[in-house]
Every structure is written in C-alpha cells, then in structure tokens.
C-alpha positions, 0 to 999 in steps of 0.5 A: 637235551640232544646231542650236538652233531657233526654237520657230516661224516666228511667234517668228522673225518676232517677232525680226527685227521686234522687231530691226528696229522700234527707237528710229529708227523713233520719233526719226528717221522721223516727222521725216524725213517731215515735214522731206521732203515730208510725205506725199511723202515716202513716195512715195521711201520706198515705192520704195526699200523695194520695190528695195533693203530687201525685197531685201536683207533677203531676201538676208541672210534667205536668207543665214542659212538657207541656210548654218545659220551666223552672219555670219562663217561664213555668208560664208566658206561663200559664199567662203572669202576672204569672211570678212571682210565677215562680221566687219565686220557684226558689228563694226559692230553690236557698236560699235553697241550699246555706245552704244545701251546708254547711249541706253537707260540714259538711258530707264530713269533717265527711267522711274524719274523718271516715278514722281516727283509733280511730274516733275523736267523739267516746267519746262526739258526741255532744262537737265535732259536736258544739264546733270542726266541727262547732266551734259555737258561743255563740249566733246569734250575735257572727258571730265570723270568718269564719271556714277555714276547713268548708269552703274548705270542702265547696269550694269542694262541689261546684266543685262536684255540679258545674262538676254535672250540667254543661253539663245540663241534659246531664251531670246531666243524667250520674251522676244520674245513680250513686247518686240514686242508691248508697244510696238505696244500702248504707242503705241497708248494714246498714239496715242489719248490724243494724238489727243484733245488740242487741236492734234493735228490741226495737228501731224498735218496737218505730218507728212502734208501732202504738198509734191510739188515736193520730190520733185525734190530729189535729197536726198529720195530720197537720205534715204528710202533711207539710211533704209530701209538703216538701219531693217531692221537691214541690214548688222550680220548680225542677220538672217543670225544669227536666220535660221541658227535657221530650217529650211532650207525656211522661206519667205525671201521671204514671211518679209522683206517682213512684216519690212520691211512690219511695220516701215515701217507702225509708222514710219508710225504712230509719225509719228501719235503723235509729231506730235499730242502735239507738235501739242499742244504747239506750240498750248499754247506758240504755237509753230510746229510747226518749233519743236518738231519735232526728231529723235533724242535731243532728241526723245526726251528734250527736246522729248517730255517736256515735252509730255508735262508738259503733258498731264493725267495726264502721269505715268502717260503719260511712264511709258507712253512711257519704257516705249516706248522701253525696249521699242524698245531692248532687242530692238534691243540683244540682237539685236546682240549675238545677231549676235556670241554666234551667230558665236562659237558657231559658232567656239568650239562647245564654249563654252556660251552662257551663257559667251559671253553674259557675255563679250560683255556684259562687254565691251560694258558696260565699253567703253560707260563711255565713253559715260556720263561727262560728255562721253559725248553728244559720243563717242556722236554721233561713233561712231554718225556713222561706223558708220552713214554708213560702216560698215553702207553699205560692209558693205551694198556688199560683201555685194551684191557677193559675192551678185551676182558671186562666189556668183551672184545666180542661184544664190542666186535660185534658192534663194529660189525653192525655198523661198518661195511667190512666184518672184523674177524676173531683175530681182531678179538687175539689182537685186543685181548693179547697181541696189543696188550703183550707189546705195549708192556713191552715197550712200557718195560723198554722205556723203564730200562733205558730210564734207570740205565741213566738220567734223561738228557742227564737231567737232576733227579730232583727235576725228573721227579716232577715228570714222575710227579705227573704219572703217579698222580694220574695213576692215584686218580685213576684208581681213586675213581676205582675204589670211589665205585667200590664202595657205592657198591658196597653200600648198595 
C-alpha cells in the first residue's frame, strides 16, 4: 500500500505550524518575556532556538521522511531496540491531549457564554472561572462528581477532533487550511482593537522594556530554553508523524526553521495583544501591570475575560478571543493524537483510519472525565507538571542520543543535506552529540532540584505519585521494548 501523501509542501508547513503555535504561545510566552528581562528576554530565546529548537525540529523532520513511518516505527527503523523511545513520544502526547482536550472544553463553554447580553463573569472573573465553569473542589482529595455542562462541552470537542482526523492527512489537510490561518487573523483584530485602548502602550512597554542585568541569571536562560523545547511540539512525535507524509526528497531544513520561526514570531506577537488589553485593563483598575499579569489558565480564563468585560463592545471581542483560543487548541489536539493514529496504522495497516480514529478519541475522551469533575483543575496541574517537565526532556534526551551515537549524527547530517538548499556543517553533529544532550540533563537535574526542595503547588505526596506514576511507566515500557529486541537477538 502506498503511503498517504500531503496534498503540498505548503499544507504540510500549514500542519506542523498550526501543531506548533497552541495555547502556550498565548498563555505562557508573553508572560515569560515580561517576568525575564522584557526585551532581554529574547536574547536567550533567540540563541536557543538557533542551537537547540531549529535543530531538533530538523532532526524529528528528517526523522519522519526519512524512514516514511510514524514515531514508533521510525525509531525502530534507526535501531531495532530503540522502539521504545518512540512509544514513550507518543505516550507523552496522548496523556497530553487527554487534559488538553478539557482546556478546550473550557474555551468553547466561554464562547457560547460570549453570545449572552450581559456576559456572566463581568463582575468577579475569577469566582466564575473556579467556583461556576469548573465548580472546584476543596483540594485534590475532594474529586466530588463529574461537572455535566464540562463535560458535553467535552463530548463536542472530541466529535471536532474525531471528524478532523479521521480521513488522515487527507482530511487533516483540508481543516489546516482554515485552523492556522484563522488565529493569526483572530489576533490581529484584537491586536488592533488593543492597541486603541487607553493604557496599552504602559502594558506594552512592561512586556519589551529590556533589564539586561537579568541576563546573569541562570533562570533565564534555563527558561527560554524549556520554553522553546516545549513551544515546537518536540518530543511527542508530532512532527516524525506529519513528516512520514512528506516525499522523501522534501527540503527538512528550509521546512524546520519557517516551522520554528513562524511560531516564535506569533509568540512575540500574541505578547502585543495580551499586554495592551492587559495595559488597558491595569489603567482602568489602578492596578500595577504585575497585578494583572499572569500565565496559563488564570490568563486565559480569569485575568483576559475581565479585561475584555471592560472593553466596549466586549462581547463580540470575547466571542473573537474564545474563537482564538479554540482555534489554537484544535490543531494542537489532533495533531497529538495523528502522532498515536499514524504509529497504529503503521502497525495494524489493514485497520482503516476511520477505525482507529474512533478508538483512540474514544479512549481519549473517556479517560479525560477525570479532568472535568470538581477536582479535574488539581489532576490536570499535576499530570501536565510530570509529562512536561519529565516526560517530553528525557523523550528529547534519548532521541538526541540515538541520532548522535548510535544512528550517527553524520549519517543523518548527510541526508539533511541531500535534500535541503542549505548544507549543515560539523557543528550540527557537536551539537546533537554534546551541546543538546549536556542542556537538557541540565535542566532535567534543575526540575529534580526544585521537586525535592518542596512539593509542587504543596500538593499530598500521595497525589504527586500518580505524576510519578506516569514517568516510570513510560520509562518501564520504554525499556520493555528494549530488552523485547534483545532476546529476539539472542535467540537469533
């Protein structure tokens, strides 16, 4: 059977951008730049998109096309005992979007609440996030029941992702077209709307105003790094999916660094949106811009809200940013669970997409329940804490590893090479073989440190295990797969 194929090279870059540019680069990098440095900050995030994103991304680009298979595969074609590293990508991405899901599921409740006259959070943002969109519980040991109106909202998120993927790429390709595009545009109206408000210059001069002495602090650069790690949909073979659907002559190269750039540049630019209309909203408070200034889901769902209640015509603008923020979401979500449906295909290729599809959302859908009962907000901080700070950095490790030593750096340099416009040099081969390696256990090591000085978010131990739960279980399968390919070569 042949392989599926993108309908172009510009469809592709479409999906691996649209995978790459998600609620992070809203929530999470705009506050980062104004929490490190302002415009300092992007002085580590430039350097370490140019040593260690640009590279990587290449690496799982070339990955892909090279050996025309999903995650799983593609690392047992590298080296048949490396299998498991490929699993443990795609783990990482499948717990990842079962909580993701529910992040979305919040969004679109907010979208429909944006259709109302008067909308329901204008007075108190922050007792209508917690106490009536997520109906929180006391602590993580209070699960209390499962939040009905999460979880329909929940239900249609899958029946989107699930009509989005089940065709492959070639249903994947035709919604693309549509998801990228739409929150570029999405932002800009907002971005020009925000810019006319009063107090947005004060809001964007927070963001940019560079402090270069913060430069010497190691927690900068440490910062810009996991950032940049975490941004390019690295590690939850994504991007070794999509690229298997390439021709094997495709340009990896020129391919990666518009991917990496693409994305970094709407991160810069989602900082302008966020910081005027959050500008706007410290001057129409007298609040310090540091009072509203936060990351994550108190962004997204306490602090922008109620800035937007403020604005004139701020239904139709919240309508606009709910919009966004789906938009943002859904090419994230289906493009982790294309990582799982593409290394299933690969293995069970006379099931039909359509088949597995339904089973993997099926699976996704039911195991994310969890994430909207009463207590959903506690598992879902917890779950993302491990995956990411542990999960994705030892999947990123071990892949670097395998190119670099085992497969050969060269070896896959030269095939780079062979197929790209521009020539990578021996540096790429220092870099695969010791720079990147030597950062990411640094930041593994770092992560380790500040998880034993004190429990996350003074979480139980009891409830920090299931975090831990879900790392060694990716790690005992991961090695599993190792030891499996050992003895067929000893009984060989």
């Amino acid at each position: 059977m042949s392989r599926d194929r993108w309908s172009s090279r510009y469809i592709f870059l479409f999906a691996a951008i649209g995978s790459a540019v998600g609620l992070g680069n809203v929530w999470k990098f705009p506050y980062l730049a104004y929490k490190y440095g302002g415009g300092a900050f992007l002085i580590p995030y430039l350097i370490a998109l140019a040593l260690i994103g640009i590279p990587l991304l290449t690496i799982e680009f070339a990955i892909g096309q090279k050996m025309q298979s999903g995650a799983l595969d593609s690392f047992v074609k590298l080296h048949k005992r490396a299998g498991g590293i490929g699993f443990a990508a795609i783990f990482a991405g499948f717990i990842v979007v079962v909580y993701y899901a529910a992040v979305m599921a919040w969004s679109l409740l907010y979208l429909f609440q944006s259709f109302t006259n008067d909308l329901p959070w204008a007075s108190d943002s922050g007792n209508h996030f917690f106490n009536k969109v997520l109906t929180i519980s006391s602590g993580v040991g209070d699960i209390g029941g499962v939040n009905w109106i999460l979880f329909i909202s929940l239900f249609f998120v899958w029946v989107m992702i699930y009509f989005t993927i089940w065709k492959g790429v070639k249903s994947v390709g035709k919604v693309v077209t549509i998801t990228m595009p739409l929150p570029i545009i999405l932002l800009a109206v907002l971005f020009i709307r925000g810019i006319t408000l009063k107090g947005a210059g004060y809001g964007i001069s927070a963001y940019l105003t560079p402090n270069f002495k913060i430069l010497l602090d190691t927690d900068i650069w440490l910062a810009a790094i996991s950032q940049i790690f975490f941004t390019l949909s690295i590690g939850f073979g994504i991007m070794i999916a999509y690229a298997s659907y390439n021709k094997k002559d495709q340009n990896v190269l020129g391919d990666a660094v518009i991917t990496a750039v693409v994305n970094s540049a709407i991160s810069l630019f989602a900082g302008f949106v966020v910081f005027s209309v959050l500008g706007y909203m410290a001057t129409s408070t007298g609040a310090d811009i540091s009072e509203v200034a936060k990351s994550g889901p108190g962004l997204a769902f306490v602090v922008f809200p109620k800035a937007l209640s403020l604005m004139p015509w701020a239904g139709f603008f919240s309508v606009l940013f709910f919009i966004t923020l789906l938009s943002l979401g859904i090419d994230s979500a289906f493009s982790l669970i294309e990582a799982v449906n593409t290394s299933l295909k690969d293995r069970f290729p006379k099931l039909s997409l359509a088949k597995i599809s339904f089973y993997t959302c099926t699976s996704a859908f039911l195991l994310g329940i969890l994430f909207v009962t009463n207590a959903g907000l506690y598992y879902l901080d917890i779950v993302d804490h491990f995956i990411t700070y542990y999960g994705l950095v030892i999947v990123g490790f071990f892949e670097v590893i395998i190119i670099g030593w085992v497969y050969k750096a060269k070896r896959m340099r030269d095939f780079i090479n062979s197929v790209s416009k521009f020539k990578l040099g021996i540096w790429f081969d220092i870099l695969i073989k010791f720079f990147i390696p030597l950062i990411l256990v640094l930041i593994l090591i770092d992560n380790l440190i500040n998880e034993f000085k004190t429990n996350y978010e003074g979480y139980p131990d009891w409830a920090l295990r299931i975090g831990w739960g879900l790392i060694v279980f990716q790690i005992v399968v991961a090695l599993f797969f190792v030891l499996r390919n050992k003895n067929i070569d000893e009984e060989e």
